[in-house]
VEXDREN-2710 file (C-alpha; in Angstrom, 1 decimal):
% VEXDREN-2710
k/r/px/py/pz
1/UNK/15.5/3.4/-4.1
2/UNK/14.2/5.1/-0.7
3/UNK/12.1/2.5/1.1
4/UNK/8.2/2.9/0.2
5/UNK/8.5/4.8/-2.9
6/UNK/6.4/4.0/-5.8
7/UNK/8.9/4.3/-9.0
8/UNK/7.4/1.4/-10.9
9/UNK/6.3/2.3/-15.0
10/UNK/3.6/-0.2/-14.5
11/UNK/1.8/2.3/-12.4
12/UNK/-1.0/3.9/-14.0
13/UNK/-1.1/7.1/-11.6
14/UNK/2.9/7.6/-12.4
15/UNK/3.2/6.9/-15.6
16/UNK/0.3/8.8/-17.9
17/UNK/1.4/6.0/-21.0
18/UNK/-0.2/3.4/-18.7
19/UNK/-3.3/5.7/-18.0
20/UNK/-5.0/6.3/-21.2
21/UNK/-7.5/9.2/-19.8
22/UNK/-4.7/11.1/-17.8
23/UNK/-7.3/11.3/-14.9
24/UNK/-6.1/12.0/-11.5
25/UNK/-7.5/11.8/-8.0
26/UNK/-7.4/15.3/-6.0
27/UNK/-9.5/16.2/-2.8
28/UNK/-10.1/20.0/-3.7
29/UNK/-13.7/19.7/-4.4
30/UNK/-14.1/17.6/-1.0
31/UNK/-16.0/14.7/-3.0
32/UNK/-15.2/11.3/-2.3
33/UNK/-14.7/9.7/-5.4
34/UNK/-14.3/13.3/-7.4
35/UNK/-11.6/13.9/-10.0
36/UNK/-11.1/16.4/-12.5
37/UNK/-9.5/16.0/-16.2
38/UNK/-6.4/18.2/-16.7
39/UNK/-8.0/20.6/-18.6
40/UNK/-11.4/22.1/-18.1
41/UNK/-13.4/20.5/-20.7
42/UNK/-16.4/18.6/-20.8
43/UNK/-14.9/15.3/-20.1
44/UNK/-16.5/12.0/-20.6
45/UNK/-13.3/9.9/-21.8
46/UNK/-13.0/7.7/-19.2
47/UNK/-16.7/5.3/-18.8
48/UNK/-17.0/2.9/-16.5
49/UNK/-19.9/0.6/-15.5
50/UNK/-21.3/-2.1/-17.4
51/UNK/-24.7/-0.1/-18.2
52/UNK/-22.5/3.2/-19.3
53/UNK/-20.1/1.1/-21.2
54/UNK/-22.8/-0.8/-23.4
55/UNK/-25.0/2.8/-23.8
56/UNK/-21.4/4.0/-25.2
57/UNK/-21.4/1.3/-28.0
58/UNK/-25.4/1.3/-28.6
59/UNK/-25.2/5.3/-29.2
60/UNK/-21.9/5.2/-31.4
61/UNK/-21.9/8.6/-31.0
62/UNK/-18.3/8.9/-30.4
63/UNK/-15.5/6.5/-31.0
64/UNK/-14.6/3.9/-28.5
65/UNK/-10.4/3.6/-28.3
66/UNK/-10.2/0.6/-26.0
67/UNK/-11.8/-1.1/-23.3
68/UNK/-10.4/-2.5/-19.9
69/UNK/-11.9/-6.1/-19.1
70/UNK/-10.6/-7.7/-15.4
71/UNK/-9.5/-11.1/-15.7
72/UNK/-12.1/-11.5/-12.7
73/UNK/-15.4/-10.6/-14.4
74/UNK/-17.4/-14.2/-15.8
75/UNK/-18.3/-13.1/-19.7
76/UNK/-22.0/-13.8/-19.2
77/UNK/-25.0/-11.3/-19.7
78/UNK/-24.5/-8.0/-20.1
79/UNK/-20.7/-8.5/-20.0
80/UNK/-20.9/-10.7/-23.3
81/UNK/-23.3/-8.3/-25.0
82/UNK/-20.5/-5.9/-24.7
83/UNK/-18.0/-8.0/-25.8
84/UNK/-20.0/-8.6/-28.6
85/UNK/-20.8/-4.6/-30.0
86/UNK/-17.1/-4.0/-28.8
87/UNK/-16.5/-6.5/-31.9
88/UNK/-19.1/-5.3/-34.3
89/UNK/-17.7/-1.7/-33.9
90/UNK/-14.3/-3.2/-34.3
91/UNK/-13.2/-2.0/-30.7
92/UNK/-9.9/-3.9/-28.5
93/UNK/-10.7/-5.4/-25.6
94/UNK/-7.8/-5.6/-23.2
95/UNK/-8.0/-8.1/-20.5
96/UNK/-6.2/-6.4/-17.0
97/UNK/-5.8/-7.4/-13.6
98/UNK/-8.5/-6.7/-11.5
99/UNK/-5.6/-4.2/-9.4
100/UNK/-4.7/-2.5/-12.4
101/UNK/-8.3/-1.8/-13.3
102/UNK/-9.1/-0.8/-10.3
103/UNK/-6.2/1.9/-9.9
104/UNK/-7.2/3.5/-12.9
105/UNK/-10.6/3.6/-12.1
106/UNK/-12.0/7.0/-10.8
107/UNK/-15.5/5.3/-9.5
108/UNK/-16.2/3.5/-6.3
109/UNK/-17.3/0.5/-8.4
110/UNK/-16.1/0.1/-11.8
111/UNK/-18.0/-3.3/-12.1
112/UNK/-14.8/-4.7/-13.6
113/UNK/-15.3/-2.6/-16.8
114/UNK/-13.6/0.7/-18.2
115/UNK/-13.9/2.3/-21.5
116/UNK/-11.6/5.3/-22.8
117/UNK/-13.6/7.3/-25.5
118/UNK/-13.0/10.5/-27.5
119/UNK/-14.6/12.8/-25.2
120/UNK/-18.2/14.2/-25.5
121/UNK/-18.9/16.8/-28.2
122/UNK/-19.9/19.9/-26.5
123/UNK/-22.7/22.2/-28.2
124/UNK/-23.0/26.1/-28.6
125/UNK/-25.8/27.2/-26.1
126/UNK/-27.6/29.4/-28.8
127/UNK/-28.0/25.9/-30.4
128/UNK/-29.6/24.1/-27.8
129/UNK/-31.9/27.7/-27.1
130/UNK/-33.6/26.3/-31.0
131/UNK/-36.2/23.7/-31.1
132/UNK/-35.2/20.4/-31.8
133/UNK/-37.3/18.0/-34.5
134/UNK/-40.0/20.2/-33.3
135/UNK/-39.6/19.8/-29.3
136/UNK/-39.4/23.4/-27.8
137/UNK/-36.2/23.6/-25.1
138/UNK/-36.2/21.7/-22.2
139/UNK/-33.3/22.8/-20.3
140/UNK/-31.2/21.9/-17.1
141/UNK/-28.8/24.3/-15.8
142/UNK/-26.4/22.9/-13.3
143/UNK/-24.7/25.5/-11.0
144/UNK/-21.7/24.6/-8.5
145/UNK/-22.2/20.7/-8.2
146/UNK/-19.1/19.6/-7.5
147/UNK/-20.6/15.8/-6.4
148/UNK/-20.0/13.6/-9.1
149/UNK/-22.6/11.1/-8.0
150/UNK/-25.3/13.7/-7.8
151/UNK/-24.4/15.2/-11.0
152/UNK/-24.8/11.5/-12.9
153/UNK/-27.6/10.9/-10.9
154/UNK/-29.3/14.7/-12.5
155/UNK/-28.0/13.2/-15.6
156/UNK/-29.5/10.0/-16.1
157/UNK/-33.5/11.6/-14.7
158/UNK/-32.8/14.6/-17.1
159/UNK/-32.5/11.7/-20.1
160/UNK/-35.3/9.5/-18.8
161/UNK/-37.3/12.9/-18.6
162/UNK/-36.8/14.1/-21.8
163/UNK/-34.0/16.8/-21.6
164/UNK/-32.9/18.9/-24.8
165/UNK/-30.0/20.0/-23.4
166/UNK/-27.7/20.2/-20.1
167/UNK/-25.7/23.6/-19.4
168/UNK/-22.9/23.4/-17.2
169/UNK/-20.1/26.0/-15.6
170/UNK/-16.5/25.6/-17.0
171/UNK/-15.5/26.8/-13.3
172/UNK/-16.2/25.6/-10.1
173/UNK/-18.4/22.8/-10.9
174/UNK/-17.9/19.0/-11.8
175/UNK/-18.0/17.5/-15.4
176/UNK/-18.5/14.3/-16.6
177/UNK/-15.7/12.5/-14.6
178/UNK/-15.8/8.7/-14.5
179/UNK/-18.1/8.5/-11.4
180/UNK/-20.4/10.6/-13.2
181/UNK/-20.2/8.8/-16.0
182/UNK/-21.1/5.4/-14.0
183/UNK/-23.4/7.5/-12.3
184/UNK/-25.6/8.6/-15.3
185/UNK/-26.0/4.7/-16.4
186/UNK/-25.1/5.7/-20.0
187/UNK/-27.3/9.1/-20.5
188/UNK/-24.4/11.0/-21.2
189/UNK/-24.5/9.4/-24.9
190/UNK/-27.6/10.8/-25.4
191/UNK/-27.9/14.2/-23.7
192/UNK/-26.2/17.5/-25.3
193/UNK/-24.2/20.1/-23.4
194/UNK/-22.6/23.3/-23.5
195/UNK/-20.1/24.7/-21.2
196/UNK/-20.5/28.1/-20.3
197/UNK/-18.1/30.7/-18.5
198/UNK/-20.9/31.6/-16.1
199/UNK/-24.1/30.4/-15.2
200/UNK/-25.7/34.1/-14.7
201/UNK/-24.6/35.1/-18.0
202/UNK/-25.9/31.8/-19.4
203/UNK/-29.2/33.1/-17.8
204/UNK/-29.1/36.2/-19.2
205/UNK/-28.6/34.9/-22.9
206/UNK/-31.7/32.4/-22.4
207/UNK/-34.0/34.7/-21.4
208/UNK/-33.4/36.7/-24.1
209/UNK/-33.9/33.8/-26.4
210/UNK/-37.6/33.7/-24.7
211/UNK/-36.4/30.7/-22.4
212/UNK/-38.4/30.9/-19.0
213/UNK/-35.3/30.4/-16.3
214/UNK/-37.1/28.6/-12.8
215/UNK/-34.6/28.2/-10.2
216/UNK/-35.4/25.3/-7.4
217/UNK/-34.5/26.4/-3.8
218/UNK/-36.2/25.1/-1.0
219/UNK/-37.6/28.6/0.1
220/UNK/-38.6/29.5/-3.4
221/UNK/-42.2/31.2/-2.9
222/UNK/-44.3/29.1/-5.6
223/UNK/-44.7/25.4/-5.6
224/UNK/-43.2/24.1/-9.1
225/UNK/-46.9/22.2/-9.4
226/UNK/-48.2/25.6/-9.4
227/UNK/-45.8/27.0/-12.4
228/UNK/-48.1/27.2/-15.4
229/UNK/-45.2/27.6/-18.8
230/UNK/-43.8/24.3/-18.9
231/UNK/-45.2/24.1/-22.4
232/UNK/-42.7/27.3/-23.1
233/UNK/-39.3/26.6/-23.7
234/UNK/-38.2/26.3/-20.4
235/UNK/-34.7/25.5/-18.5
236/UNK/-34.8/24.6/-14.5
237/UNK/-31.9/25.8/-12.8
238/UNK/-30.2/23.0/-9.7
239/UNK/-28.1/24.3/-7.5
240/UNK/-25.5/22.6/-5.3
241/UNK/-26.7/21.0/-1.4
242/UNK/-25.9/23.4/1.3
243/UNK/-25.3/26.7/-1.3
244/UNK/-27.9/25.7/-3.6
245/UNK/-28.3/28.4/-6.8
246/UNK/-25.8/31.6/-6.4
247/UNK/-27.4/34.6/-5.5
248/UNK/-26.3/36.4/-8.8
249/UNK/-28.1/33.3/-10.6
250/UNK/-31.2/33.2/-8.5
251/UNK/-31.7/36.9/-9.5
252/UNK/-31.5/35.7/-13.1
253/UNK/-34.5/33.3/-13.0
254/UNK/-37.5/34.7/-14.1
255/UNK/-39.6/32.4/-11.1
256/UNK/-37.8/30.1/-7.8
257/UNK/-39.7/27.6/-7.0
258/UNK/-40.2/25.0/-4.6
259/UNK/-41.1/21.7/-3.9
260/UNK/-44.0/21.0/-1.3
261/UNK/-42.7/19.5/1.6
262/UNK/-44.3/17.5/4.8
263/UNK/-41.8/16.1/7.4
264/UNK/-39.3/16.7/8.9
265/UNK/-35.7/17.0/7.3
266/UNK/-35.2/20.7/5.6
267/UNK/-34.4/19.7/1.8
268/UNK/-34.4/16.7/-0.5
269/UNK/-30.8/16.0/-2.0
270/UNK/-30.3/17.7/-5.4
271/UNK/-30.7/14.8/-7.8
272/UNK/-33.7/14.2/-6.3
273/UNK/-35.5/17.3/-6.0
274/UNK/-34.0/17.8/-9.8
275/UNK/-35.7/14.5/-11.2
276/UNK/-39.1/15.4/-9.1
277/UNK/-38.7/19.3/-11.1
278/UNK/-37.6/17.4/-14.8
279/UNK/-40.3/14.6/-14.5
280/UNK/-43.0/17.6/-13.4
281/UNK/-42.0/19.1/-16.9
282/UNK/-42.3/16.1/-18.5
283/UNK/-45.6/15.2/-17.4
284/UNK/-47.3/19.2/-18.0
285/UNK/-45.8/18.7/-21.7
286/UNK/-47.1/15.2/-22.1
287/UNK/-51.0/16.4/-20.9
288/UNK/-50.6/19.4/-23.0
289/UNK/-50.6/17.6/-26.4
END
């Protein structure tokens, strides 16, 4: 065997039996803690994170295959509520080693906790463009994020907020990888998406469903306090830090607007200039009715 190479069947990055999700770490999209499934679907097999892994079991939206306990996490709060739906919904938990976990994680911080899912059911956009149980579309369209954090982070506020429904590319953008997963603190269960080819055609398709399209860029010429249709069916448009929303998209929105700033540094990171948008929404809906 030549000296320092890893053969062993044990390992779950060699051998995909011992890797339930298949998930491997790669660099191209420059984001520490990024991966990619090996196909370009929407993801969500692999959750970790105590808060994700108990939403996953509350929703039962999907079925849970197995879980990953390390031997090193104390079964005590929210650990043992997990243990205990795992069993209600008839679900084996495997106790690992807290290295074996941990190199099959694909988050910073697993919390000693991984859960391998069927992965999330994606939607048809034409059915998230119809009201649902009498709620007019709230949309978020995400467009070349490739940081998973910042896309769980969107996520989890677009949940909180009230989203209908969460559009992303199938191209050049992250999905719902385990740090997004972890990320989104278990939103994912409850949120609906639909993958589209391209965002600009996505555009095109809403706002001839009578969607209003706003775009957030930091040099947008209206304040989004100042937009006036968030009781329309509505879908705010995110764009990636540095790039922000693609030229072609941007010429799709029907209004760009900005968020009032008053110091110093040029722009506000994504997820948070997304949440500020989504909660703005929430709150012209809620004082509407």
């Amino acid at each position: 065997m030549a000296k320092g190479r890893r053969t062993s069947t044990n390992n779950p990055r060699l051998n995909p039996s011992k890797n339930p999700r298949g998930y491997r770490r790669v660099a191209a999209l420059g984001e520490k803690g990024a991966f990619v499934s090996r196909d370009r679907s929407l993801g969500g097999e692999q959750v970790e994170g105590r808060q994700a892994v108990r939403e996953l079991l509350v929703a039962a939206n999907r079925k849970v295959k197995e879980i990953w306990l390390s031997d090193s996490v104390e079964r005590v709060g929210i650990i043992e509520e997990i243990l205990d739906k795992a069993l209600d919904r008839r679900v084996p938990v495997r106790t690992v080693s807290r290295t074996r976990l941990d190199g099959t994680a694909g988050s910073e911080g697993s919390q000693g906790i991984i859960a391998f899912a069927e992965k999330l059911h994606e939607t048809h956009i034409g059915d998230l463009i119809k009201a649902k149980n009498g709620v007019k579309p709230f949309l978020v369209v995400v467009d070349g994020v490739t940081d998973p954090y910042n896309l769980g982070a969107i996520l989890r506020s677009a949940e909180c907020a009230g989203v209908t429904g969460v559009i992303l590319p199938e191209h050049r953008s992250v999905h719902i990888t385990p740090a997004a997963s972890k990320s989104a603190a278990g939103a994912i269960e409850y949120l609906r998406f639909a993958l589209v080819p391209g965002v600009p055609n996505a555009l095109q398709e809403l706002s001839r469903a009578g969607v209003w399209c706003v775009g957030l860029d930091s040099e947008g010429s209206q304040s989004i306090y100042e937009v006036s249709l968030y009781d329309q069916p509505v879908a705010l448009v995110f764009g990636a830090e540095g790039r922000g929303i693609s030229s072609l998209a941007k010429q799709r929105c029907d209004i760009i607007g900005s968020i009032p700033q008053f110091g110093h540094i040029p722009s506000l990171n994504v997820s948070n200039a997304a949440a500020l948008a989504m909660f703005e929404v929430a709150r012209a809906r809620a004082s509407s009715q």
